[in-house]
N, C-alpha and C positions, 0 to 999 in steps of 0.2 A: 659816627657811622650811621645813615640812613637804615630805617628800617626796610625788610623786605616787599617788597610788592605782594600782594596778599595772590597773583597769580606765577607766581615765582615759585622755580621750585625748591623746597621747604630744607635750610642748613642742616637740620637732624638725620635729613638720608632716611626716616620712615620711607617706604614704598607706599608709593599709592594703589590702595586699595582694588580699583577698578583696573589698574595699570602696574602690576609688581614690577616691571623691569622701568618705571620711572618712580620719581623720588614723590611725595603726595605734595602740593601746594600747599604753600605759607600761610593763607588765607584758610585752609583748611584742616591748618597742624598746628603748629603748635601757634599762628596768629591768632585763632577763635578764641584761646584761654586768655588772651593779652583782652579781648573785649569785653572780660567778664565773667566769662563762663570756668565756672572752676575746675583742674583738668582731673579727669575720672581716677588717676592712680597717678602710683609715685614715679613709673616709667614717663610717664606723658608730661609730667610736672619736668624731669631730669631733662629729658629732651629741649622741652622749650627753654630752658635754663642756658643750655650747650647753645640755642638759638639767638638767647639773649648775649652771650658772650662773644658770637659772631657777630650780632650788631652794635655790640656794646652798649647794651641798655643796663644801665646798673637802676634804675628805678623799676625793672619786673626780677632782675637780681635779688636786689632788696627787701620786695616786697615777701616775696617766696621763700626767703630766711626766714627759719625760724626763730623768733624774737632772743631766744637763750643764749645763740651761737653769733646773731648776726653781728658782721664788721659795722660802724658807723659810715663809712661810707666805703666804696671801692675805685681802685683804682687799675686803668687795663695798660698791658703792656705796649708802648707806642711800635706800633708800626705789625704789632700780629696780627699774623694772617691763618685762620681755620680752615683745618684741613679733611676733618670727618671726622664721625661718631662713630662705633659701635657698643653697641649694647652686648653685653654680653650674657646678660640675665637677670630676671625681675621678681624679686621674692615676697612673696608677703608675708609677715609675721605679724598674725594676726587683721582684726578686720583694720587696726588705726596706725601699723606699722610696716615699711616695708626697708627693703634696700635692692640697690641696680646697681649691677657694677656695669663699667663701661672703659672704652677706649678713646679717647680725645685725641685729634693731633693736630699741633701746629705749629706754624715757623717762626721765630722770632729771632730778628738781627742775621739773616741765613741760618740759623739754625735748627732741623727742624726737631719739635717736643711730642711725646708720645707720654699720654700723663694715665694709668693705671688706677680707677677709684672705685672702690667699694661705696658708696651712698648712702646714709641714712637717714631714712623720711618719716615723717608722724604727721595724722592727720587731727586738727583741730576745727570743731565749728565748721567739719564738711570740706574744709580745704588743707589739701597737702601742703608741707614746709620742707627743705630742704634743711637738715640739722647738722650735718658733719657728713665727714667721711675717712676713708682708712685706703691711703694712698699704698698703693703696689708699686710704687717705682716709677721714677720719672724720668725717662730717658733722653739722652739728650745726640743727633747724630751730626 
């Protein structure tokens, strides 16, 4: 799947800033961290991730694993289609720890999944990793 146009509006459903009733551009969300720029917290890192599984990039998947937990490679369900984010809360625990729970949903084969996860991030050398998570329940309708 192609990535997003960097003026497209941004799969994570952040608001934009300037515009709360439209979503912030790609090119301004969670695309700037793909060019480099390390993202400030673990919410911003979770986001782009949710970004990354919309476009199915498993090379900023990957990278953003943390070395202990990560898969050797990943693999996406043919034919999922993402449906929205919500965050539901962003915790820090401490300055190099945090966790996001959040709401993911999407369809796969007509079915659609609402996947519940608690997140747990650390950061290392200035950049957050994504380490695990504790699923709340994976629905399926």
């Amino acid at each position: 799947m192609p990535a997003c146009h960097p003026d497209a509006p941004c799969p994570c459903g952040r608001p934009d800033p300037r515009a709360p009733t439209r979503n912030a551009l790609f090119g301004a969300c969670c695309g700037r961290w793909r060019d480099g720029t390390p993202p400030p917290d673990a919410e911003s890192l979770m986001r782009s991730r949710y970004s990354a599984f919309v476009q199915e990039d498993a090379a900023w998947l990957l990278a953003t694993w943390h070395a202990s937990t990560r898969p050797a490679r990943l693999d996406f369900a043919p034919g999922a289609r993402w449906l929205g984010l919500e965050v539901r809360g962003h915790r820090a625990l401490g300055d190099d720890h945090a966790e996001v729970e959040f709401v993911a949903r999407h369809r796969v084969g007509g079915r659609a999944v609402r996947l519940h996860e608690t997140s747990r991030f650390v950061r290392e050398g200035g950049r957050w990793f994504y380490v695990d998570g504790d699923l709340h329940g994976r629905q399926f309708f």
